[in-house]
C-alpha positions in Angstrom: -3.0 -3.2 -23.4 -3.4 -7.0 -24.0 0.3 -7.4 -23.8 0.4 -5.0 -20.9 -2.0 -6.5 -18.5 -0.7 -10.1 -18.8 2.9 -9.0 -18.1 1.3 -7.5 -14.9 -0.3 -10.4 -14.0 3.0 -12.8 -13.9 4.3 -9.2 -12.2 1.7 -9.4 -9.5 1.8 -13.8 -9.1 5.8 -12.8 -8.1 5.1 -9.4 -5.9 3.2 -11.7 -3.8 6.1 -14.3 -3.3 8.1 -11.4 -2.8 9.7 -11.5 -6.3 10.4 -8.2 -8.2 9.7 -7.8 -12.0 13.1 -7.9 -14.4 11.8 -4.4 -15.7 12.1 -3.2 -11.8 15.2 -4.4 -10.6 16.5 -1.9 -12.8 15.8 0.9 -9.6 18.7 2.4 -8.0 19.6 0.6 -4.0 18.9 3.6 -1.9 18.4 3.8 1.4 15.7 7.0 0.8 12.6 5.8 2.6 10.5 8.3 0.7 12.1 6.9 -2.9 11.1 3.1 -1.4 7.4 3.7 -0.6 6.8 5.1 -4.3 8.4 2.1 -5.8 5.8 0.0 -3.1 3.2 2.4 -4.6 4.3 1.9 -8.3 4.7 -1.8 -7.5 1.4 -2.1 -5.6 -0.5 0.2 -8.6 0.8 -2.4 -11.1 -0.6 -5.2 -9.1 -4.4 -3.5 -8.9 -4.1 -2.6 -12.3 -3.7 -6.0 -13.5 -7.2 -7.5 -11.6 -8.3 -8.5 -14.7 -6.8 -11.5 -14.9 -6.1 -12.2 -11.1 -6.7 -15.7 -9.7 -7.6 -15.1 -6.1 -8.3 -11.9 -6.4 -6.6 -9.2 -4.1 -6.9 -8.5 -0.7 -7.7 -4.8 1.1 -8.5 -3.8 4.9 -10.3 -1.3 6.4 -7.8 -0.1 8.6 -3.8 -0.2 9.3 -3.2 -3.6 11.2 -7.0 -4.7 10.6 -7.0 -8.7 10.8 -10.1 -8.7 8.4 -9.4 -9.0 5.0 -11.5 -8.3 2.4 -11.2 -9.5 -1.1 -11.9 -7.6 -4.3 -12.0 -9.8 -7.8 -11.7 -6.4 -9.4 -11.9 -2.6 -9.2 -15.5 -2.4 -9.8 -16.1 -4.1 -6.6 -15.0 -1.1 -4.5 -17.7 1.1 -2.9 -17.5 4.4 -3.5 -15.4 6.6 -1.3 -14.8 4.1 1.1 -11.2 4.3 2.3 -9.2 0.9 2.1 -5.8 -0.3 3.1 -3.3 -3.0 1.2 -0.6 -5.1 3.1 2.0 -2.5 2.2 0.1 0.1 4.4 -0.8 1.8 1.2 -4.1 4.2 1.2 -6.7 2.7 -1.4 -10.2 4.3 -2.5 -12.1 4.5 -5.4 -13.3 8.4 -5.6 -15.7 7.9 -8.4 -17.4 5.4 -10.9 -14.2 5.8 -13.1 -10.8 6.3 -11.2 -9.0 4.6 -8.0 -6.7 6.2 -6.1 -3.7 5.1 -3.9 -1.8 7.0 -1.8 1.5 6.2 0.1 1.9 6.4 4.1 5.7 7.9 3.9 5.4 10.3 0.8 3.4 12.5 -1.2 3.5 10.7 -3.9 0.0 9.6 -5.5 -1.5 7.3 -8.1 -4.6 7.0 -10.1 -6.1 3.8 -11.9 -9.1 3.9 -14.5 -11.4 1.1 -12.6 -12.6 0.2 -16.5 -10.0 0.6 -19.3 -11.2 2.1 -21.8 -8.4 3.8 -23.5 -8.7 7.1 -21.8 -5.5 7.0 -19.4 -3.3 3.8 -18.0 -2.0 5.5 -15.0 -1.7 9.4 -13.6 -0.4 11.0 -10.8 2.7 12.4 -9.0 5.9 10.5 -8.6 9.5 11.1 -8.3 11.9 11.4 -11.2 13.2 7.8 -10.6 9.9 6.3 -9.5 8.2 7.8 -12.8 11.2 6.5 -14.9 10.6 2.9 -14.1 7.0 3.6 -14.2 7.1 4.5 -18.1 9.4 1.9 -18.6 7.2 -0.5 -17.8 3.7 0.7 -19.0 5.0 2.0 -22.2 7.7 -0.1 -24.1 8.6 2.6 -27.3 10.3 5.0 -24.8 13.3 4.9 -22.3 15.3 7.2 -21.0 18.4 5.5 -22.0 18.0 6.6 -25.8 16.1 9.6 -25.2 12.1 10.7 -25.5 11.2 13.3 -27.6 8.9 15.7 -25.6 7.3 19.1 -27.0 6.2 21.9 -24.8 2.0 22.9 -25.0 2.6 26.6 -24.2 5.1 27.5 -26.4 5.4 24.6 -28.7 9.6 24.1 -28.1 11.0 20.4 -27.8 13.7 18.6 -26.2 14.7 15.4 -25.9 14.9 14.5 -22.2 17.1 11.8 -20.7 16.9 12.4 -16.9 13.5 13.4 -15.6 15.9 15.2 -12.9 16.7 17.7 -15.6 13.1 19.0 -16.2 12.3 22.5 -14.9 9.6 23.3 -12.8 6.1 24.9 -14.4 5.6 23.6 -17.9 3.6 21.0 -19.5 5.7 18.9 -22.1 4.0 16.1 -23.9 5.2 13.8 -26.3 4.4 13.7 -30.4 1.6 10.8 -29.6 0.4 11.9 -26.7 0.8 8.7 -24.4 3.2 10.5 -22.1 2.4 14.4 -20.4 4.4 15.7 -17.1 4.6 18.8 -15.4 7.5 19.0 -12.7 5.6 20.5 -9.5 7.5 23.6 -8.3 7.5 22.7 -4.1 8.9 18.9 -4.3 10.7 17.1 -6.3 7.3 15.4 -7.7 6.5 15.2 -11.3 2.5 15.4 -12.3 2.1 12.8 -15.5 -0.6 11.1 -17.3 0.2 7.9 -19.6 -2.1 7.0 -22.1 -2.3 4.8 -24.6 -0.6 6.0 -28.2 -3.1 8.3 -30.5 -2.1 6.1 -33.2 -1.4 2.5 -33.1 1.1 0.9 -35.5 0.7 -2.5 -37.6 3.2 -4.7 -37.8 5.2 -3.8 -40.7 5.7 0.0 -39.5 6.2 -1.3 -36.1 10.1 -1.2 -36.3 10.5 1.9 -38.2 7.7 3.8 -35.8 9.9 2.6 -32.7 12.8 4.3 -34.4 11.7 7.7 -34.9 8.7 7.9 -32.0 12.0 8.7 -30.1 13.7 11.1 -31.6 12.3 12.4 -34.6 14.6 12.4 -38.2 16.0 15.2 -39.4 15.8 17.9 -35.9 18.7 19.6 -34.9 19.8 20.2 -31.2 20.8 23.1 -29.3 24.3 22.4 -27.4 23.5 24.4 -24.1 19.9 23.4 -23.5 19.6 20.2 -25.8 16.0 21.7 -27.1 15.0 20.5 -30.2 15.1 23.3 -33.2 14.5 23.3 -36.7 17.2 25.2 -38.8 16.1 28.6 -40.4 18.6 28.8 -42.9 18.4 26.9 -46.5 20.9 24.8 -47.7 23.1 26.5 -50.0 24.2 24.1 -53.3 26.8 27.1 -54.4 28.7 27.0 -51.4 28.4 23.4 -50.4 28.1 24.6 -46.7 27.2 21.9 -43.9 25.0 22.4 -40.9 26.5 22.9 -37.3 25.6 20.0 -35.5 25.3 19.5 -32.2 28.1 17.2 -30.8 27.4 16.3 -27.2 26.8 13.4 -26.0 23.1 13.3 -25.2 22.8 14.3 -29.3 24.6 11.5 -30.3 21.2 9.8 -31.3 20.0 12.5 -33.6 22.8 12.3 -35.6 23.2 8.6 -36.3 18.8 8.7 -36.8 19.8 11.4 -39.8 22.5 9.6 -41.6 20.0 6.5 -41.6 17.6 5.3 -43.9 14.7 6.2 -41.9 15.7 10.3 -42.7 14.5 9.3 -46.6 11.6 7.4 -45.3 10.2 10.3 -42.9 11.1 12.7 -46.0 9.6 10.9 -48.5 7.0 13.5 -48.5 9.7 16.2 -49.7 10.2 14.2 -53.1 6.1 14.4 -53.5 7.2 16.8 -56.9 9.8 14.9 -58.6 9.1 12.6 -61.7 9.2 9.1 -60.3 8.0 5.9 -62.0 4.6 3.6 -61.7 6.8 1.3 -60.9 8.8 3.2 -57.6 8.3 2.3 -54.0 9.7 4.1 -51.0 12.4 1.2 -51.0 13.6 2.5 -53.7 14.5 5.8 -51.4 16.9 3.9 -49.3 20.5 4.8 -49.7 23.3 2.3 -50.4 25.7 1.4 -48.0 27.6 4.8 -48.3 25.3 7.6 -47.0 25.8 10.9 -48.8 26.3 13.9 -46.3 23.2 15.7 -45.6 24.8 18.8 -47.8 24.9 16.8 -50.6 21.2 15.2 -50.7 19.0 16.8 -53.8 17.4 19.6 -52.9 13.2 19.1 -53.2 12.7 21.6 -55.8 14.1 19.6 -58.2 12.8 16.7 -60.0 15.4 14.1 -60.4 14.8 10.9 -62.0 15.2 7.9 -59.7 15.8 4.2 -60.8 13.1 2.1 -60.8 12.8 -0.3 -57.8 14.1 -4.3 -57.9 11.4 -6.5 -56.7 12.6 -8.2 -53.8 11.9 -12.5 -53.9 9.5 -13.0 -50.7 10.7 -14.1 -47.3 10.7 -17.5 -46.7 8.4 -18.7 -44.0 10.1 -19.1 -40.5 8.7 -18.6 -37.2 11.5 -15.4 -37.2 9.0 -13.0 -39.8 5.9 -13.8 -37.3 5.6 -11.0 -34.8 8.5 -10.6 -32.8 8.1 -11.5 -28.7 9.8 -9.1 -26.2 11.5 -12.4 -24.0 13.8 -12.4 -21.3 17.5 -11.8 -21.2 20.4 -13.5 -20.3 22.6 -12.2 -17.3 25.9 -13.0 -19.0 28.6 -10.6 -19.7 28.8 -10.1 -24.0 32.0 -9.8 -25.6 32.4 -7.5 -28.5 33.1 -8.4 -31.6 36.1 -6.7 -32.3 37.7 -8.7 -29.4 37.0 -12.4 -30.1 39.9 -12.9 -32.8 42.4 -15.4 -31.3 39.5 -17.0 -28.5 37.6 -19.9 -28.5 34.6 -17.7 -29.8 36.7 -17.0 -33.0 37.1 -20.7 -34.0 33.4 -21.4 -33.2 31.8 -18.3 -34.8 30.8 -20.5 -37.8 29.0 -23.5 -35.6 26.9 -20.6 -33.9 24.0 -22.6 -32.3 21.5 -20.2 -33.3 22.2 -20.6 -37.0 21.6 -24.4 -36.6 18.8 -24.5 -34.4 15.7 -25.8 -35.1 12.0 -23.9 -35.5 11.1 -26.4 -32.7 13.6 -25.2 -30.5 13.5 -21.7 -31.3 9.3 -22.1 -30.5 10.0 -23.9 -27.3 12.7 -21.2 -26.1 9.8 -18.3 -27.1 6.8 -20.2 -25.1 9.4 -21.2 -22.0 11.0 -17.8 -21.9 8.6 -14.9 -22.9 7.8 -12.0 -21.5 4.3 -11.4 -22.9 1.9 -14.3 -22.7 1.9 -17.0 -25.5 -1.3 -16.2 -28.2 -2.7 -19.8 -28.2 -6.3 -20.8 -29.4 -8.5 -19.8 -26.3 -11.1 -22.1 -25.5 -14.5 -19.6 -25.7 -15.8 -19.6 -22.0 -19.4 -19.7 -21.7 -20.9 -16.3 -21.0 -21.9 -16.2 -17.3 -25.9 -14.9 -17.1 -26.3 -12.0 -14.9 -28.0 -12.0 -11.8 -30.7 -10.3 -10.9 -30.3 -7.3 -8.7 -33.2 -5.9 -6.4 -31.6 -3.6 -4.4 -29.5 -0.4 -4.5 -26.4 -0.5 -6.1 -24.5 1.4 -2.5 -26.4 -1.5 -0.8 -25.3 -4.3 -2.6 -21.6 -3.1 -3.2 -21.5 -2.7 0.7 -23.0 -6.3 0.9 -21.1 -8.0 -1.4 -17.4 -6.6 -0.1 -18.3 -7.7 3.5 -19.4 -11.3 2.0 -16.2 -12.2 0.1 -14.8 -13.1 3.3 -17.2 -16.1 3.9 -16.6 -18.9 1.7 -19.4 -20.4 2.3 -23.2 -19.8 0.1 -25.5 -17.6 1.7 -27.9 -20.5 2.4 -24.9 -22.2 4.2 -24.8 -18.9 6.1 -28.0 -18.8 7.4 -28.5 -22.4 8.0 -25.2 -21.7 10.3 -26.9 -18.5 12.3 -30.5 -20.2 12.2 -28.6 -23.6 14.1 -26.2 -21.5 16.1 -23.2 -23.5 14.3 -20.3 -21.9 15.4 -17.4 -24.2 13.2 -19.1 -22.3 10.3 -18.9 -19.2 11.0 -16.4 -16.8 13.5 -17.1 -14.5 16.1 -15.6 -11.5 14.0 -17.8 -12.6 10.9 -20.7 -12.2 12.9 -19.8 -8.7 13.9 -19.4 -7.9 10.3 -22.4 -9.1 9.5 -24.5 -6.9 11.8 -23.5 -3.8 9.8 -25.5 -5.4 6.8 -28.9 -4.3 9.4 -31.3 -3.2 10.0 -33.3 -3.0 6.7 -35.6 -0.7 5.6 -39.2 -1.4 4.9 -39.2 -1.0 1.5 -35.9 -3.4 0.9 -37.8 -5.8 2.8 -40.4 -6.0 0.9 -38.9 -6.2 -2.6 -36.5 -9.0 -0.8 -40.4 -10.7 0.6 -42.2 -10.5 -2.7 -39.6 -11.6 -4.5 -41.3 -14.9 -6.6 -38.3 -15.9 -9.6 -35.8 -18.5 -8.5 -33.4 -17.4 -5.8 -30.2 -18.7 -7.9 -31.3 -16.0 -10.4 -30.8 -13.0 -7.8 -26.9 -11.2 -6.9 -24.9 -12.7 -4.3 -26.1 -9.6 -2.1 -29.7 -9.9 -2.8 -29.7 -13.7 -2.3 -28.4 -13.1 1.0 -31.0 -11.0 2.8 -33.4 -13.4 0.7 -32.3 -16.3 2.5 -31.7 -13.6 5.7 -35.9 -12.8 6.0 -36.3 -16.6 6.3 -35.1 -16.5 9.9 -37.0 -14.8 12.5 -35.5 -11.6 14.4 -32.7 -12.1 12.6 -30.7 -8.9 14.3 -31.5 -10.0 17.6 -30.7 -13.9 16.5 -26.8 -12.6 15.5 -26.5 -10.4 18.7 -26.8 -13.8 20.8 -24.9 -15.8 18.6 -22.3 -13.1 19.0 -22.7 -12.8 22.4 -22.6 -16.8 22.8 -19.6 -16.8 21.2 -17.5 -14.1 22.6 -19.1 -14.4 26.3 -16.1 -17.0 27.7 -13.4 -14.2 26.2 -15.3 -11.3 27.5 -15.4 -12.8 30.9 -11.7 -13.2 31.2 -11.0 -9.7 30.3 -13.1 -8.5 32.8 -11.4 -10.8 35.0 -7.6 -10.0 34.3 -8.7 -5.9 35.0 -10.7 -6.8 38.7 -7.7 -9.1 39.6 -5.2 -6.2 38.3 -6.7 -3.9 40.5 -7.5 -5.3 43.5 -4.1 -6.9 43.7 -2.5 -3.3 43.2 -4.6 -2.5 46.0 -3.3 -4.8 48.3 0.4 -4.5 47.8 0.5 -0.5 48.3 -1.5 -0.8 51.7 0.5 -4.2 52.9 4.0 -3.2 51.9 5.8 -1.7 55.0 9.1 -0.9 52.9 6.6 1.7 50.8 5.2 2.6 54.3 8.6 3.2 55.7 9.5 5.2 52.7 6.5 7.7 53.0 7.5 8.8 56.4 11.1 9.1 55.7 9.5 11.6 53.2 8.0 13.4 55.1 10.3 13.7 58.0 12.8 15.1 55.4 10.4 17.3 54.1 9.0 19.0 57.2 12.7 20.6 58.1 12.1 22.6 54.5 8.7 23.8 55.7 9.8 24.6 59.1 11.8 27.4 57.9 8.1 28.9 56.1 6.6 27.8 59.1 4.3 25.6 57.9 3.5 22.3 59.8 3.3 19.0 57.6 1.7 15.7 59.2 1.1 14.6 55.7 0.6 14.2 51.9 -1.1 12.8 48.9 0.7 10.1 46.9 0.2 12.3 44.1 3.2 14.8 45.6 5.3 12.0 45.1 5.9 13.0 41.3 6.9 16.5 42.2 9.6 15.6 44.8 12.2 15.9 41.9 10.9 19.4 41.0 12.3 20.8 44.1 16.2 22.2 43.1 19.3 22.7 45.0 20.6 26.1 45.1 23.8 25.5 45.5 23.7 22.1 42.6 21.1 22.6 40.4 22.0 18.8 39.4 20.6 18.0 42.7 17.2 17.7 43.3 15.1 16.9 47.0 14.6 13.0 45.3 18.3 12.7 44.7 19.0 13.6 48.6 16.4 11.3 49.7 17.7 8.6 47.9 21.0 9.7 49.5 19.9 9.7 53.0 18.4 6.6 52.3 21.7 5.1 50.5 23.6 6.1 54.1 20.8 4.9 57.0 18.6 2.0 55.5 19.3 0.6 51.9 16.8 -1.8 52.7 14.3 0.6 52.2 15.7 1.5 49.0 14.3 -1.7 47.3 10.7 -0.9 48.5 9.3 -1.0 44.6 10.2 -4.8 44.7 6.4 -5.1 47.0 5.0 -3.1 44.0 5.2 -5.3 41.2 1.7 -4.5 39.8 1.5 -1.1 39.8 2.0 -1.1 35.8 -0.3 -3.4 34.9 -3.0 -1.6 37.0 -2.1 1.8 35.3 -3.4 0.2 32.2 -6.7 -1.0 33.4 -9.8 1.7 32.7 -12.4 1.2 35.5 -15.0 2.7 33.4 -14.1 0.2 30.2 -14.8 -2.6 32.4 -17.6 -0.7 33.8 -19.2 -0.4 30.4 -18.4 -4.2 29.3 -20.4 -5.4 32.3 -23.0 -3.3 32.2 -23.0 -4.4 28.1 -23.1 -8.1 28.8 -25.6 -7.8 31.5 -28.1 -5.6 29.7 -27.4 -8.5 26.8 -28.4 -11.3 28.9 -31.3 -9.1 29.9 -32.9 -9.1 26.5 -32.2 -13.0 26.1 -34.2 -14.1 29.4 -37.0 -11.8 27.8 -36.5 -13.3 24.2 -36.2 -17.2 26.0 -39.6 -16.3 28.2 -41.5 -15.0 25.2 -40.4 -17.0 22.2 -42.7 -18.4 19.7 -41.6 -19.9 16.4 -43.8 -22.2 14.2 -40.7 -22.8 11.7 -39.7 -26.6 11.7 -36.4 -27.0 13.5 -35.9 -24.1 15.0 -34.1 -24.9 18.7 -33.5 -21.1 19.7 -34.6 -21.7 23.0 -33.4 -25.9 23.2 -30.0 -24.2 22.5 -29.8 -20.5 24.3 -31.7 -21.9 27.5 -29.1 -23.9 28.7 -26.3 -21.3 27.8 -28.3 -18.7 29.5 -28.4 -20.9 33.0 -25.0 -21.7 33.0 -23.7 -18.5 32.5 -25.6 -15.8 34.6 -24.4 -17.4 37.5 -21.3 -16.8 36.3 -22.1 -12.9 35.3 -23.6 -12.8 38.5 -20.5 -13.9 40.8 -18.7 -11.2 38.3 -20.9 -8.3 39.1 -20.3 -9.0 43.0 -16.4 -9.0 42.4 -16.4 -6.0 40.6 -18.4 -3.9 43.8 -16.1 -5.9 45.9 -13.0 -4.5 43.8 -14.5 -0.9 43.8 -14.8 -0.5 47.5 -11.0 -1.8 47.9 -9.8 0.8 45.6 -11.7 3.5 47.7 -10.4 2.6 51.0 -7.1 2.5 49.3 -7.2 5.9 48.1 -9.0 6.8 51.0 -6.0 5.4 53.2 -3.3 7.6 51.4 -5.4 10.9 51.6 -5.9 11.2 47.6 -9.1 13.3 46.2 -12.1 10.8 46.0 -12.5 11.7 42.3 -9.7 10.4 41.1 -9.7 7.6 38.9 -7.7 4.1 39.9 -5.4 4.5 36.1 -4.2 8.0 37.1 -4.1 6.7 41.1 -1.6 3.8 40.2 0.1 6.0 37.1 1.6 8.1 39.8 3.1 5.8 41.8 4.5 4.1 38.8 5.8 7.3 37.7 7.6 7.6 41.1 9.0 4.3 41.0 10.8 5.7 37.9 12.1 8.9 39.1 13.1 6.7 42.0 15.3 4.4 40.2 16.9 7.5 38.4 18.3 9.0 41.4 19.1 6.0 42.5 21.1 4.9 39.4 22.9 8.5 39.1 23.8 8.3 42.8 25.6 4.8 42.1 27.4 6.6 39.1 28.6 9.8 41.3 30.3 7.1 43.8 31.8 5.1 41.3 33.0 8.3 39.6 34.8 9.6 43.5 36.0 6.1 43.8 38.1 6.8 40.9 39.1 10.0 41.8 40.4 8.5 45.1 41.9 6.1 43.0 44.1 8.1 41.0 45.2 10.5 43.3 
């Protein structure tokens, strides 16, 4: 895992720069948007998984399109069930003390993380097949699919060696001969359900090479040619007859074979020659063939004891930086030509000045350290062990606390000397806001924070906080008028731009006589349909105006009474036709709530209520405390200004009443819905007109051609 989690942490320096991993520009270009967000979910797991040795740590929101960023130093510091979101739009939560989960927005594709590794899984979940494939390929480094992975069934105990997760049938569980690797291919999608986990048994470095080799494809297996499972012949070898096994010869089998005719058939079998009479002196390199491998039908049978030669003692390796562990580094892009192809090339005539053979151990060091995948094992200076704090309150509480306080980066004294002196370059409006979610407190928390008596640099960055927090008087109400200091000027123009909005709409529908005009046209044209149902019309509602394109021709059903309007209109007075030119703000007004602006006045108002009261009333015997040196003048300054506000807005209301009033509409309607339908209208309006321009130009070619 060592060598694991610091190849994710150069991973996840690059993800950030926008860089992909070597090991991940291996994934198929398709233009599958389900495929892309569970490589962004493999990519983004990778990146939390490696927290451990993160710089700045990594950042989350609590929402899609949140602008407050919260950052996590690792997985512990994730409350419980809350719900999170990374830049990638990718779901994040931590469901329990022990797992994290993230989910993608496109897919159904999930991932879990242990929040503390301790060698019960790396990673679980449901991916694709190609999304899993690079997945193991670059959290486990003994298998690929290239060469194949030996998997065994837990039902029924049957193997196969699998080389396209695409292949795997849907219901069983397979599981490989260490048990780092289990799937299950989910019968609905095309998901596969795995679990990696670290390797039951861990080898050293002199079995490391030969453990690689056969944790693969186990030695000495045969494979079936339809299905490719894994099966152990029933019938002995018979000496007599000198008859050979039927291998399998496909492709995908290829493997098994070349693993049996190596030495590594002998070493694995070893156990088989447990009976024969073999000398003190024999080691199991003693078992390896000679150059010339001997067919399998021809090996000595186990029953037999046959005497073996005795071993030659091998001189030791000379030291060289090539016998210390071998580093996984990166390769070369180049194009390799093979060796049966270099006779007659410039290769040919320099194969005996290779560079390799002449470099130096310096160099070959240098290349390692510049070039290596896995981090360079140097002497680590011992850090000192960091004591830990003190923590008074509950855990919930002080995981709560501490996520909303990593985005200050300032000390909690610095935070309350900024809230105690109204110091707005110190803090932002929107960390204020946060910061009233971290009250009220209980009684009983404030009394363990009170009666506190240690040294305050001892306590948890969440504790030291609401110690430094009790120090300043009415500290709820002390943020609230910070806050409302600070967003009052913003506030104001909001409720501004929505009075101006509508009172301007207001204005242009009663003062535009090409509107006017238009309405009676309207209804001119509409009383010769109701004269026939004898019905008399001296009016209507600007709300009719969206159903005037409901009303069919029966002899075009193309045709509706808006299209003839705007044909009448077309033929006698065009002029009228442009009548949505005097109604430029109908949009804007259909987007202004009158009862959101009623609710932010009434907000501010009953705001600067409470400060007047807290200015009158205020008593504080704490040295430099200028609450009411500071608040008193904003306080004058700007209730005139809420006052003049509060008169527009009445103003404004009574406009929009005898404007609705003027065109007949129910009283109860609201001024978004009243300007919504004569935007919608305008619309239709420009329809017809736009599809009786393309029915002229369409006759004007008719006439054209004829």
């Amino acid at each position: 895992m060592t060598t694991f989690l610091g190849r994710l942490t150069s991973f996840s320096r690059k993800n950030r720069s926008g860089k992909l991993d070597p090991v991940l520009k291996l994934a198929p270009r398709r233009n599958d948007s389900n495929f892309q967000s569970q490589i962004q979910l493999l990519l983004d797991s990778m990146e939390l998984s490696s927290l451990s040795d993160a710089e700045n740590g990594y950042p989350l929101y609590n929402s899609i399109g949140s602008k407050q960023i919260i950052m996590i130093d690792s997985l512990c510091d994730m409350v419980i069930e809350a719900e999170y979101y990374n830049i990638n739009k990718i779901f994040v939560q931590r469901v329990d003390e022990k797992n994290v989960l993230l989910k993608g927005c496109n897919s159904n594709a999930r991932l879990l993380l242990p929040v503390i590794t301790d060698g019960s899984y790396i990673m679980a979940g449901t991916l694709n097949p190609k999304a899993l494939s690079m997945a193991i390929s670059s959290l486990v480094e003994q298998y690929t699919l290239e060469s194949g992975i030996f998997f065994t069934e837990q039902r029924t105990g049957n193997s196969r060696i699998l080389f396209n997760f695409d292949d795997l049938s849907a219901g069983p569980t397979w599981i490989t001969s260490d048990g780092a690797i289990t799937i299950k291919k989910l019968r609905k999608e095309n998901l596969i359900q795995f679990k990696i986990s670290a390797p039951k048994i861990i080898p050293n470095e002199d079995t490391e090479n030969n453990i690689k080799s056969t944790s693969k494809i186990p030695t000495g297996v045969l494979t079936d040619k339809k299905s490719n499972l894994v099966i152990t012949p029933k019938k002995k070898i018979s000496k007599k007859r000198g008859r050979r096994l039927s291998w399998s010869k496909s492709s995908k089998a290829s493997g098994v074979i070349e693993t049996l005719k190596s030495e590594d058939f002998l070493l694995n079998n070893a156990e088989a020659f447990k009976n024969a009479s073999l000398p003190d002196a024999l080691s199991l390199s003693a078992l390896k063939p000679t150059k010339k491998s001997l067919p399998i039908s021809e090996l000595p049978s186990p029953k037999k004891a046959i005497p073996l030669p005795p071993a030659i003692p091998s001189a030791p390796p000379a030291p060289s930086p090539t016998n210390q562990k071998r580093r996984r580094v990166r390769k070369l892009n180049w194009n390799t030509i093979p060796a049966n192809k270099l006779e007659n090339t410039f290769w040919s005539e320099t194969a005996d000045k290779s560079p390799v053979k002449g470099s130096s151990p310096e160099i070959e060091e240098e290349m390692l350290s510049l070039f290596s995948l896995s981090p360079v094992k140097g002497k680590k200076s011992k850090k000192p062990t960091k004591k830990k704090n003190l923590t008074i309150l509950d855990v919930k509480r002080t995981n709560n606390t501490s996520i909303i306080l990593s985005q200050f980066k300032i000390s909690p004294v610095q935070i309350k000397d900024a809230i105690f002196n109204f110091d707005d370059e110190l803090v932002s409006a929107e960390q204020l806001l946060s910061l009233q979610f971290l009250f009220p407190m209980t009684d009983t928390e404030r009394n363990l924070i009170c009666n506190y008596t240690g040294e305050p640099e001892n306590l948890c960055v969440s504790d030291r906080f609401y110690f430094e927090m009790c120090k300043v008087p009415d500290i709820e109400k002390r943020i609230s008028f910070f806050l409302l200091k600070l967003e009052f000027n913003e506030d104001i123009e909001r409720i501004n731009h929505g009075i101006h909005t509508i009172s301007t709409a207001c204005k242009e529908l009663k003062s535009s006589p090409k509107f006017a005009k238009l309405l009676r046209r309207i209804l001119r044209l509409g009383s010769y349909l109701d004269k026939s149902s004898r019905i008399t019309t001296s009016g209507f509602t600007l709300q009719s105006l969206v159903t005037l394109s409901d009303t069919r021709s029966a002899k075009n059903k193309s045709l509706s009474f808006l299209d003839y309007v705007v044909s009448v209109l077309n033929r006698e007075d065009k002029d009228v036709m442009k009548f949505y030119d005097d109604l430029p703000t109908c949009l804007p007004a259909s987007q202004c709530t009158m009862k959101s602006i009623s609710m932010m006045i009434e907000e501010i108002s009953g705001k600067f209520g409470n400060l007047e009261q807290e200015i009158m009333g205020y008593n504080s015997e704490i040295e430099g405390d200028d609450f009411v040196n500071t608040m008193s003048p904003f306080y004058r300054e700007k209730v005139t200004i809420l006052n003049s506000i509060n008169q527009e807005w009445e103003n404004t209301q009574e406009l929009y009443q005898n404007t609705r009033n003027y065109y007949g509409d129910d009283s109860s309607m609201a001024p978004e819905e009243f300007f919504s339908n004569v935007y919608t209208f305008i619309q239709s309006f420009k329809k017809a007109e736009n599809t009786l321009h393309q029915r002229s130009g369409r006759r004007m070619r008719r006439r054209s051609v004829t």
